[in-house]
PAGUKOL-662450 format. One line per 2 residues: number of its first residue (from 0); their letters; for each residue x, y, z of C-alpha. Coordinates in Angstrom, 3 decimals. Layout:
<midos>
NUM) a) X/Y/Z ~ ...
</midos>
This chain:
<midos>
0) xx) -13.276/-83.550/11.045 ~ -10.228/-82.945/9.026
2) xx) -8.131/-85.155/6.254 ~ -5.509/-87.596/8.167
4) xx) -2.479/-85.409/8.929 ~ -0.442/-87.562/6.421
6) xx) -3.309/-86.115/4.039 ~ -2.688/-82.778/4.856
8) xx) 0.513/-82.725/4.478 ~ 1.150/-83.886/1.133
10) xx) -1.619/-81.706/-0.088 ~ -0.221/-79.048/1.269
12) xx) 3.108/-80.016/0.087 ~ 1.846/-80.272/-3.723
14) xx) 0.067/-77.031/-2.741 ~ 3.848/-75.072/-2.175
16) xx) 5.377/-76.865/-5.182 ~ 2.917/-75.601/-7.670
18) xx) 2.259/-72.499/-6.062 ~ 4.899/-70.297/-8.513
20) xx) 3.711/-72.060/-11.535 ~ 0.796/-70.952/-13.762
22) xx) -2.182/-73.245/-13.519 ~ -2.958/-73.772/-16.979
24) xx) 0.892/-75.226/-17.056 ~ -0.053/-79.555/-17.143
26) xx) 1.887/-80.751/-14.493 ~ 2.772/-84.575/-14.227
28) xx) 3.392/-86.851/-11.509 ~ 6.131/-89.580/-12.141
30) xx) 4.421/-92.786/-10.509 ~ 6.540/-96.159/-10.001
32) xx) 2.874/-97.279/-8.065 ~ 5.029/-97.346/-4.742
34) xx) 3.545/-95.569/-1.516 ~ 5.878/-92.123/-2.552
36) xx) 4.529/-91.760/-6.257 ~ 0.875/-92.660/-5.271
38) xx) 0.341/-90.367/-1.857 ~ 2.368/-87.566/-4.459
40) xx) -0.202/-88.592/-7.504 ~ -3.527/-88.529/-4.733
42) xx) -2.215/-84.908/-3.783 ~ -1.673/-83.679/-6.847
44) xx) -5.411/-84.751/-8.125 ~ -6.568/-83.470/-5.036
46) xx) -4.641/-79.806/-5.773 ~ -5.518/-79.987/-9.131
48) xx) -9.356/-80.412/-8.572 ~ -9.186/-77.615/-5.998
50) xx) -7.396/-75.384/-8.871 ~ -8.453/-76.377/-11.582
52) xx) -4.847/-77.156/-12.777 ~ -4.187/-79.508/-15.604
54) xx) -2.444/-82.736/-13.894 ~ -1.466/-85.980/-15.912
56) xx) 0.270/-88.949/-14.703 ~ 2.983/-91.021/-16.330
58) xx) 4.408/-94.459/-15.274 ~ 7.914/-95.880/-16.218
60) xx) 8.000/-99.705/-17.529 ~ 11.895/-100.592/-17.141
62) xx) 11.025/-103.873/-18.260 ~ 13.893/-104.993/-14.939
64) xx) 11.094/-107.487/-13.401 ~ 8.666/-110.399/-14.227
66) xx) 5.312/-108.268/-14.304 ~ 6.950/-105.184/-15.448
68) xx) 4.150/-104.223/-17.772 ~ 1.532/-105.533/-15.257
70) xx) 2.601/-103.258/-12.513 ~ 2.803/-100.394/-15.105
72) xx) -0.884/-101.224/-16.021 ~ -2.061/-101.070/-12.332
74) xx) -0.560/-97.807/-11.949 ~ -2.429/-96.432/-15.268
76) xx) -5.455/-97.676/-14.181 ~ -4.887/-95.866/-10.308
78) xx) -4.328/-93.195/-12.314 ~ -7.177/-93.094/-14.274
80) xx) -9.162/-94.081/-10.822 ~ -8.111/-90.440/-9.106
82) xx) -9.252/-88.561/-11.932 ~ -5.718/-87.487/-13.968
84) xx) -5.617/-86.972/-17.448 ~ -3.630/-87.602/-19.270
86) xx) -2.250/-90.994/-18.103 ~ 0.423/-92.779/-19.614
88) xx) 2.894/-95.703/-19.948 ~ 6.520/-95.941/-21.446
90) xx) 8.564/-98.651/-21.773 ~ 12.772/-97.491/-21.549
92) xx) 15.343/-99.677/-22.905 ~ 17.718/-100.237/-19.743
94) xx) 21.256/-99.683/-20.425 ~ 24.252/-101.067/-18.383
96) xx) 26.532/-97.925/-17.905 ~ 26.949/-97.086/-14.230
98) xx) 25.452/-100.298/-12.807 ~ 22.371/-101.040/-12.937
100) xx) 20.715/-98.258/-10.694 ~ 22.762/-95.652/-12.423
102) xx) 21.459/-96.813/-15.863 ~ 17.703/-97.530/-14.724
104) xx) 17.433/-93.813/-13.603 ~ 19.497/-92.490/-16.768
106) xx) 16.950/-94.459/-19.224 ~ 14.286/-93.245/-16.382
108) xx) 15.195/-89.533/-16.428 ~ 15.282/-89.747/-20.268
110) xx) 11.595/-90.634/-20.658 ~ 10.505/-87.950/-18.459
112) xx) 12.804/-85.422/-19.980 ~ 10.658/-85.852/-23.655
114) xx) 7.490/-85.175/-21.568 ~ 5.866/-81.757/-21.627
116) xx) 4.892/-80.022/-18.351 ~ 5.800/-79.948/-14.757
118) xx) 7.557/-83.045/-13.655 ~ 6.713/-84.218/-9.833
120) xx) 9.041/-86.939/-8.475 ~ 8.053/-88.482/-5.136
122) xx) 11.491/-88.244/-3.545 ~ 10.733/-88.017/0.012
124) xx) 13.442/-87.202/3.538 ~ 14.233/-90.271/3.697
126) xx) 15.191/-90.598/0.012 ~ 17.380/-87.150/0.570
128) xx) 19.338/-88.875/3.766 ~ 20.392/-91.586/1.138
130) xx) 21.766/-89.419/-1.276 ~ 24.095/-87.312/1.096
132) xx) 25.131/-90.875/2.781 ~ 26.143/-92.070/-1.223
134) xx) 27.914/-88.205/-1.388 ~ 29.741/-88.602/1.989
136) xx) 30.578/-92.103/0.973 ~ 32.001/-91.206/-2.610
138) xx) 33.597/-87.907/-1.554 ~ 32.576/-86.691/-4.598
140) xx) 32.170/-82.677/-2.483 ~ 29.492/-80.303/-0.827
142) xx) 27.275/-80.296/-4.029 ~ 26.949/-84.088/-3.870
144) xx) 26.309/-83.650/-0.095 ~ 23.886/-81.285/-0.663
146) xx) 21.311/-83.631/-2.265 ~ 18.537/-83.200/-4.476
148) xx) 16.883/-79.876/-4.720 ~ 12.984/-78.947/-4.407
150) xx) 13.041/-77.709/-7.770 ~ 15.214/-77.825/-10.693
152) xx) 13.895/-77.223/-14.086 ~ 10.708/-78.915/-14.791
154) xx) 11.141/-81.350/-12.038 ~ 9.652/-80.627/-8.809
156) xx) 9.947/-82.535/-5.577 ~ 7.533/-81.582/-3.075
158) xx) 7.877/-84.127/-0.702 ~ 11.476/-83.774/0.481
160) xx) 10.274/-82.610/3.797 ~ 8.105/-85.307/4.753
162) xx) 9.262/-88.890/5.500 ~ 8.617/-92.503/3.706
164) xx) 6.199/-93.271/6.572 ~ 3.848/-90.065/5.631
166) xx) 3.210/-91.354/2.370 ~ 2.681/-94.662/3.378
168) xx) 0.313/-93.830/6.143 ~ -1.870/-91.287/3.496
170) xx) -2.150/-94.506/1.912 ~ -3.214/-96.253/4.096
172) xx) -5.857/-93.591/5.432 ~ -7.373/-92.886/1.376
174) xx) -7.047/-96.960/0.951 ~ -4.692/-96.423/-1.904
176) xx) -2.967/-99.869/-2.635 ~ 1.102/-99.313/-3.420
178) xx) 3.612/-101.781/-4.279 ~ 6.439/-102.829/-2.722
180) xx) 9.210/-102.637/-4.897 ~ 11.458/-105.966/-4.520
182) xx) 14.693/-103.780/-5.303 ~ 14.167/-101.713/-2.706
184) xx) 15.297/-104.175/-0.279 ~ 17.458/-106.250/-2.818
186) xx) 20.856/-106.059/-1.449 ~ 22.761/-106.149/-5.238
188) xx) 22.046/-102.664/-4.553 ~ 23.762/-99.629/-2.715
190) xx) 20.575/-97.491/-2.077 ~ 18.493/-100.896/-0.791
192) xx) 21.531/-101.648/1.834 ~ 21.773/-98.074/2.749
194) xx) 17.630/-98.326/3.266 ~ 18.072/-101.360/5.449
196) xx) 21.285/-101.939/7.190 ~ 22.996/-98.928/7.081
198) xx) 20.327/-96.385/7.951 ~ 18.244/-98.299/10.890
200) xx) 21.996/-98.473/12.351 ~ 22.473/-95.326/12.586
202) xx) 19.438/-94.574/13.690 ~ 19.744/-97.010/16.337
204) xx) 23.490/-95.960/17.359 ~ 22.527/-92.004/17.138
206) xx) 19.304/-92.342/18.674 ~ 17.032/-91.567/16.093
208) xx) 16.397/-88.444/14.057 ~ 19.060/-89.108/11.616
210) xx) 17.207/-89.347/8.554 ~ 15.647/-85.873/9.326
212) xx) 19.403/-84.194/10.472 ~ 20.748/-85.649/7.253
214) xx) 17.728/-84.112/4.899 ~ 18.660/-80.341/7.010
216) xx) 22.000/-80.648/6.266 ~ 20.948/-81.228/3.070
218) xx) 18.602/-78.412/2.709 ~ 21.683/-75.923/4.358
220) xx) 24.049/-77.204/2.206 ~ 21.660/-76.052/-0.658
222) xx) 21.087/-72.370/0.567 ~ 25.196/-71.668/1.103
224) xx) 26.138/-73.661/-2.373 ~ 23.383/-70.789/-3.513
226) xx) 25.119/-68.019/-2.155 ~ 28.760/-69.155/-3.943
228) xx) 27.542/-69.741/-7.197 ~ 25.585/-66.033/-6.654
230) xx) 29.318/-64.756/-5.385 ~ 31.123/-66.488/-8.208
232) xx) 28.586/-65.197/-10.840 ~ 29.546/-61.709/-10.111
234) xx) 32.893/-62.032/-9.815 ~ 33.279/-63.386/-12.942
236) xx) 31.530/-60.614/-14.907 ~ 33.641/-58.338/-13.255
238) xx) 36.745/-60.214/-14.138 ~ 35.364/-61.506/-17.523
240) xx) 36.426/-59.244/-20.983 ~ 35.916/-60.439/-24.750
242) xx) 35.548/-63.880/-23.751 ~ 38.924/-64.024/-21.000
244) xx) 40.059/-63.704/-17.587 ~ 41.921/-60.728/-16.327
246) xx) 43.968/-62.403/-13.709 ~ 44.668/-59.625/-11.682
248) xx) 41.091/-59.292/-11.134 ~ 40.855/-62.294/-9.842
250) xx) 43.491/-61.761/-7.048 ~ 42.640/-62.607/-3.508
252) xx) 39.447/-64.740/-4.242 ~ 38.409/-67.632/-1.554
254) xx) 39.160/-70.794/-3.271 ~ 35.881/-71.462/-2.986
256) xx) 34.839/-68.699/-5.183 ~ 37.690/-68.762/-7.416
258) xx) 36.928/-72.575/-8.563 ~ 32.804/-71.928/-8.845
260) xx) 34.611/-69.123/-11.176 ~ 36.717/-70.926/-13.685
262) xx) 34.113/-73.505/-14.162 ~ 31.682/-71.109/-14.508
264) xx) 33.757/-69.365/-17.309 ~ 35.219/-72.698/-18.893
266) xx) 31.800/-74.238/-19.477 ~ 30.075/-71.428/-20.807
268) xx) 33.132/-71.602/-23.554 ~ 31.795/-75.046/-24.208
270) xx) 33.890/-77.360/-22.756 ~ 30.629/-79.209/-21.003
272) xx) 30.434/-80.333/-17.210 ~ 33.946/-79.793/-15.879
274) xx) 35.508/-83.123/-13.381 ~ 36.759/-81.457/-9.795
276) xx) 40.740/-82.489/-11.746 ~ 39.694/-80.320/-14.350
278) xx) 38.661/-77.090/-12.195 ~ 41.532/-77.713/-9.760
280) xx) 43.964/-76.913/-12.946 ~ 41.940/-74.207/-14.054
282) xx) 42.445/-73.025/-10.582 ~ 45.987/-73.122/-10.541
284) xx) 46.724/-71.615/-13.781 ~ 45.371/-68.139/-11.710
286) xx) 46.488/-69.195/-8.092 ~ 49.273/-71.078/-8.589
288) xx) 50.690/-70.646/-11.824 ~ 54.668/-71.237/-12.612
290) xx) 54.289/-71.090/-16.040 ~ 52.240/-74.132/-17.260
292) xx) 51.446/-74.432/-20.664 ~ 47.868/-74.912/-20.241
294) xx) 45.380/-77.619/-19.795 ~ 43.157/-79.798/-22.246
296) xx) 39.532/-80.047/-21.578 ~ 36.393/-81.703/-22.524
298) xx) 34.467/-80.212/-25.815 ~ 37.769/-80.151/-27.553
300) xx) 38.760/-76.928/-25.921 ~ 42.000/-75.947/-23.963
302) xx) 42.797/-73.247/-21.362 ~ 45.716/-70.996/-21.877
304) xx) 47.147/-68.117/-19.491 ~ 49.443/-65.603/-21.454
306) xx) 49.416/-61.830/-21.054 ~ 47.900/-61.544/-17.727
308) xx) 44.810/-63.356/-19.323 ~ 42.899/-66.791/-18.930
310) xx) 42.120/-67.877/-22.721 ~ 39.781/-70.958/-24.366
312) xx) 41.083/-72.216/-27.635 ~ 39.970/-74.684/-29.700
314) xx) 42.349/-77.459/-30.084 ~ 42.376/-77.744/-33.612
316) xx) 43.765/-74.287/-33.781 ~ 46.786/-75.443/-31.401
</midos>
């Protein structure tokens, strides 16, 4: 008789993630001791064993609840109990820039940023459907919408394709304890409320499956944003000389491509991540240009169109 299906499936989940990296590379799994980070941290030993991959855990003390530290010590010692080495604990200094999930993930994503290896978050579906609900809700445009990816950098994310109640039931089947976060259902906060009031609505009024049809659109979203930035890419080396723009070259470009362009071009100038205000006016000075003077951007640059050309200065040299 074969592992629970839950089983399976995050093993074989951990299995795809790791499958493109080279085994002697340590990989890590990011473990809050919830149901998510501990199925994730029980497949990865499981994988690892199998491979003979190096696999560590690390645990996060935020220092945000009563038995922070305790809680970080039970996860340590889980760790320790399914066999990965090396295990460890940092404590973050939580900020208050962005609210207070905002700066709990920035101080989060820090730690885990100084660590060496492969970085596996347990992000799961239903974790996915949350974050294109907070895009749709903010606005903020198809890359928001589009969620988190798989992969990106050293951070993997193998679970996006299997729900909350996976993990939880490979839990339950390997008699893993997990904690139950308090936040998670704390309604100060806009993930908790989307978790339990906004979500089970939909799901109610829709008539279920919308946690799944929000993690596909997700995953589309992902594969066409691909294509653009592939499209954009090559247009701008073809349009690109010494540094500028040749704005003729750029003629007749889909909006779509020609903003993916210009932000493309400004930020490897150095002006840093670009605002959607900031690309629109880069935009402009090729689509719709009536003779602006140009446009001030982050990294103390500024964008100038003279000659038929798209230029970065610095503004000290204004």
């Amino acid at each position: 008789m074969g592992p629970h299906p839950a089983v399976a499936a995050v093993r074989s989940a951990v299995r795809r993630a790791l499958a493109d990296h080279p085994p002697e590379r340590l990989a890590l799994v990011a473990c809050s001791g919830g149901a998510d980070s501990v199925a994730l941290a029980a497949g990865l030993a499981f994988v690892a064993a199998a491979t003979g991959r190096r696999a560590g855990l690390v645990t996060i003390d935020h220092g945000l609840q009563p038995d922070s530290a305790g809680q970080a010590a039970r996860v340590v010692e889980l760790g320790h109990r399914l066999g990965l080495d090396p295990v460890c604990q940092l404590r973050v200094q939580v900020g208050s820039r962005g609210g207070p999930e905002a700066a709990a993930r920035s101080a989060r994503y820090a730690a885990l940023d100084g660590c060496d290896g492969l970085i596996l978050v347990g992000h799961t579906a239903d974790d996915q459907a949350e974050t294109v609900l907070l895009g749709l809700g903010r606005g903020s445009g198809p890359r928001s919408i589009a969620g988190m990816r798989p992969a990106e950098g050293n951070y993997l994310r193998p679970l996006l394709g299997l729900r909350r109640a996976d993990t939880e039931a490979m839990c339950v089947a390997l008699e893993l304890p997990y904690w139950q976060d308090p936040h998670n259902t704390d309604p100060r906060f806009q993930r908790a409320r989307l978790r339990t009031e906004v979500l089970p609505l939909l799901e109610d009024v829709l008539q279920g499956g919308v946690a799944g049809a929000l993690a596909r659109t997700a995953e589309q979203l992902q594969d066409d944003l691909a294509a653009l930035d592939q499209l954009a890419a090559q247009a701008l080396s073809a349009a690109e000389t010494d540094g500028e723009l040749v704005v003729e070259l750029l003629a007749g470009q889909p909006r779509a491509i020609l903003s993916r362009l210009v932000k493309q071009w400004a930020e490897a100038g150095g002006t840093g991540p670009l605002s959607s205000v900031h690309v629109r006016q880069l935009t402009e000075l090729v689509s719709d240009w009536h003779g602006q003077l140009g446009i001030d951007l982050p990294g103390g640059r500024r964008a100038i169109r003279s000659d038929g050309r798209l230029r970065l200065t610095r503004l000290a040299d204004r």
